[in-house]
C-alpha positions in Angstrom: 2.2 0.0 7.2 0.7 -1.2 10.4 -3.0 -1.2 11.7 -4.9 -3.1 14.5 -8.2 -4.2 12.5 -9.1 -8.0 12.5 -9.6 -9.5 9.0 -12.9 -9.4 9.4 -13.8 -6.6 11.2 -11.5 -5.0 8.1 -13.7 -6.5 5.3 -17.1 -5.4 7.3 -15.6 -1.7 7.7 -15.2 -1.0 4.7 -12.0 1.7 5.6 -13.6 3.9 3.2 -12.9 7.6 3.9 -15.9 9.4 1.5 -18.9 8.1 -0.7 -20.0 8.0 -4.2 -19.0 5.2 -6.6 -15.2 5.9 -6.8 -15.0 5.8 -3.0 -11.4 4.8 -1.6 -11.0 1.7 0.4 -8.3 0.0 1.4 -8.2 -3.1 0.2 -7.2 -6.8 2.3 -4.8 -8.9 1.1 -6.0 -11.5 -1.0 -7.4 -8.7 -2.9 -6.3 -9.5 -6.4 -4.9 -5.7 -6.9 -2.5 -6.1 -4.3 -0.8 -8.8 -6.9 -1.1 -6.6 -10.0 1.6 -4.4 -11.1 0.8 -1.0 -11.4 0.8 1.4 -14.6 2.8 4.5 -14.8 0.8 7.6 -13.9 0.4 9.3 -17.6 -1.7 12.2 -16.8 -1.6 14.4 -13.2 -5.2 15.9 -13.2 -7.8 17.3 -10.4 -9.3 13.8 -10.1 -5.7 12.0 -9.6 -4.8 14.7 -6.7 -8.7 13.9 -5.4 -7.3 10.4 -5.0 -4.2 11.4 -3.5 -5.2 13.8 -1.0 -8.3 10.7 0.2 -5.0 8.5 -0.1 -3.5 10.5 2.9 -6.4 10.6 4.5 -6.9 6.6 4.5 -2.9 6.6 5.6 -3.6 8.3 8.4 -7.2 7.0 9.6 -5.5 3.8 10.1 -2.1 5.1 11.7 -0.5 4.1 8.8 3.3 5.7 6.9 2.4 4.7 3.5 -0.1 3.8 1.3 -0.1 2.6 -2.3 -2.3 3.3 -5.3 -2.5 -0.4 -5.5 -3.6 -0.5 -2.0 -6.9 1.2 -2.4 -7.4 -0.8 -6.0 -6.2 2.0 -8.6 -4.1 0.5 -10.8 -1.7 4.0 -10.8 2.6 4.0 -10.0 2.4 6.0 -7.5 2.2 6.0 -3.4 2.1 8.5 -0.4 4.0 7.9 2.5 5.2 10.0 5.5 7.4 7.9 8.1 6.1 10.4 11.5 2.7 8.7 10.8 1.5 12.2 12.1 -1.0 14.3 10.2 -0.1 17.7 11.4 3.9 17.2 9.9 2.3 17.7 6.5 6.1 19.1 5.9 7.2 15.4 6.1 4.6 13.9 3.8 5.6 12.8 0.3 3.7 11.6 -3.0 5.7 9.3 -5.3 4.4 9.3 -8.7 6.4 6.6 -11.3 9.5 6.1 -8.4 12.5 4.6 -9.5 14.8 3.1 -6.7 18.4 3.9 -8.4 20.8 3.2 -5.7 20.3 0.4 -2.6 23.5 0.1 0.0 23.8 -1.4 3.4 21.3 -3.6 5.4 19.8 -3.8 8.1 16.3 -6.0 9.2 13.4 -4.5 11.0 9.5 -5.3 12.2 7.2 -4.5 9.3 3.0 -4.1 9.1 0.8 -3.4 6.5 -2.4 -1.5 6.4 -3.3 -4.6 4.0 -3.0 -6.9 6.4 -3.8 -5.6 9.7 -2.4 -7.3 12.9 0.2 -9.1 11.0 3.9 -8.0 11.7 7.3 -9.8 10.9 10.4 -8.9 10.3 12.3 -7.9 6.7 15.4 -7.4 5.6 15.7 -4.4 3.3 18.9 -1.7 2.2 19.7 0.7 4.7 19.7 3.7 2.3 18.5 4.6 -0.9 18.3 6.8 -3.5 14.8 7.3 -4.7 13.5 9.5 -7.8 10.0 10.2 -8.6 7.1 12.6 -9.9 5.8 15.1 -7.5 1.9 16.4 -8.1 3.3 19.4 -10.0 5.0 16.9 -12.2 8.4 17.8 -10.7 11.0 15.3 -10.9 12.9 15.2 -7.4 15.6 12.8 -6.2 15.6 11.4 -2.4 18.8 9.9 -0.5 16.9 8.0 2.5 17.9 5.7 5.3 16.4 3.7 7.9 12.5 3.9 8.3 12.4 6.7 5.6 14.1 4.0 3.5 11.7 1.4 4.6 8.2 3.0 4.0 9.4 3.7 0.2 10.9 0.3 -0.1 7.8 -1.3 1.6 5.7 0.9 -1.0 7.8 0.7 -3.8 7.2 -3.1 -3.9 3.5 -2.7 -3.2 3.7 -1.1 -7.0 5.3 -4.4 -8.5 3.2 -6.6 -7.1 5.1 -7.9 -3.8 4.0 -7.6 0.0 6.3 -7.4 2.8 5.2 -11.5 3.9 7.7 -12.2 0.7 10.4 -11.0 2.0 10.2 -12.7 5.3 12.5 -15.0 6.6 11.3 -18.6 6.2 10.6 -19.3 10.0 9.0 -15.5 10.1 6.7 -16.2 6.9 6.0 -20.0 8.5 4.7 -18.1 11.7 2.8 -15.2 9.3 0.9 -18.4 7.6 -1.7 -19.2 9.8 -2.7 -15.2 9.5 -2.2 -15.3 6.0 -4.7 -18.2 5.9 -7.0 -15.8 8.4 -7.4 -13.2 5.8 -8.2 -16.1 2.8 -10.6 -17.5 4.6 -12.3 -14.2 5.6 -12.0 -13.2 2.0 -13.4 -16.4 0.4 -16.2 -17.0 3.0 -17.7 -12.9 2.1 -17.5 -13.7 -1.8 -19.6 -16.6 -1.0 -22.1 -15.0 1.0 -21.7 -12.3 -2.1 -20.5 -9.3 -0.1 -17.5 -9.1 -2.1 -17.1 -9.7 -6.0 -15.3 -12.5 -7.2 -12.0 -12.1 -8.0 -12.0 -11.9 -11.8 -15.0 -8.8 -12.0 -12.6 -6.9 -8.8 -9.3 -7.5 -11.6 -11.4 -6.1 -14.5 -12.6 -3.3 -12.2 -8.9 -2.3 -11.0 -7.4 -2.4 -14.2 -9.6 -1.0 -16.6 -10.2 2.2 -13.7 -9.9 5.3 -15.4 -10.1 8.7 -13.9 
């Protein structure tokens, strides 16, 4: 969540964090990962913690609270999230491998980014608290009760693993104002697969979803 990158200062950057061909990047929406839902995590190996530990370092590179696997094109259920946003409070940072949200109450609505869409904010309504349960790196199952933005960044993640960003669950007059950036990022997108900076979209899908580690 949140970032201050144009569209296609985003898409010239890169946001890549090491080298070598399974480099992480953060990927811009329309980025056909970002629609794709994601596999559960069947295997918790050296490479996958690699992944993770560049995932935090992406996160936090771009002042973000959360990141999903589907986020940097790895077609994995899991995401990393910690809701300070502050690198040194490595006691409040989380990984979430295969979450399960068992339990949603209350509600409340609140400004929302996404490192996916930098510069683009609107406001979501989402449950107040929640119950979360997911995988931890040493394959530990652990159960959350979260509310307000702790609640949020999962939520916001959760939903990046099914396929859904946060524009979909905007009000209609908030999604009618988020369109003409919407349209900003298509048309940055379209205009470098032309020019052939970026595959097309069908080569980027086989790519993401036959990735293995």
């Amino acid at each position: 969540m949140s970032s201050t990158i144009a569209p296609q200062d985003f898409l010239e950057q890169g946001v890549s964090v090491s080298s070598g061909a399974d480099a992480l990047k953060i990927v811009p929406h329309p980025h056909p990962a970002l629609r794709r839902k994601a596999k559960p995590v069947t295997e918790i190996n050296a490479a996958l913690r690699r992944h993770v530990s560049e995932m935090f370092e992406l996160m936090y590179a771009h002042e973000g609270v959360g990141l999903a696997a589907t986020q940097v094109a790895r077609p994995w259920r899991l995401f990393v999230a910690n809701p300070t946003g502050e690198a040194d409070q490595t006691d409040q940072q989380q990984v979430f491998i295969n979450p399960e949200i068992v339990r949603q109450t209350g509600s409340e609505t609140a400004e929302e980014g996404c490192l996916s869409l930098p510069q683009l904010f609107g406001d979501v309504r989402r449950a107040k608290q929640i119950t979360v349960e997911a995988f931890d790196l040493n394959g530990e199952l652990f159960t959350l009760e979260l509310d307000e933005l702790p609640a949020r960044v999962v939520l916001h993640e959760f939903d990046h693993l099914e396929g859904v960003m946060f524009p979909d669950r905007m009000t209609p007059a908030e999604k009618t104002k988020a369109d003409p950036k919407l349209a900003d990022f298509e048309h940055a997108w379209r205009k470098a697969q032309k020019s052939g900076e970026i595959p097309d979209d069908r080569t980027l899908l086989k790519a993401f979803e036959t990735f293995k580690l």
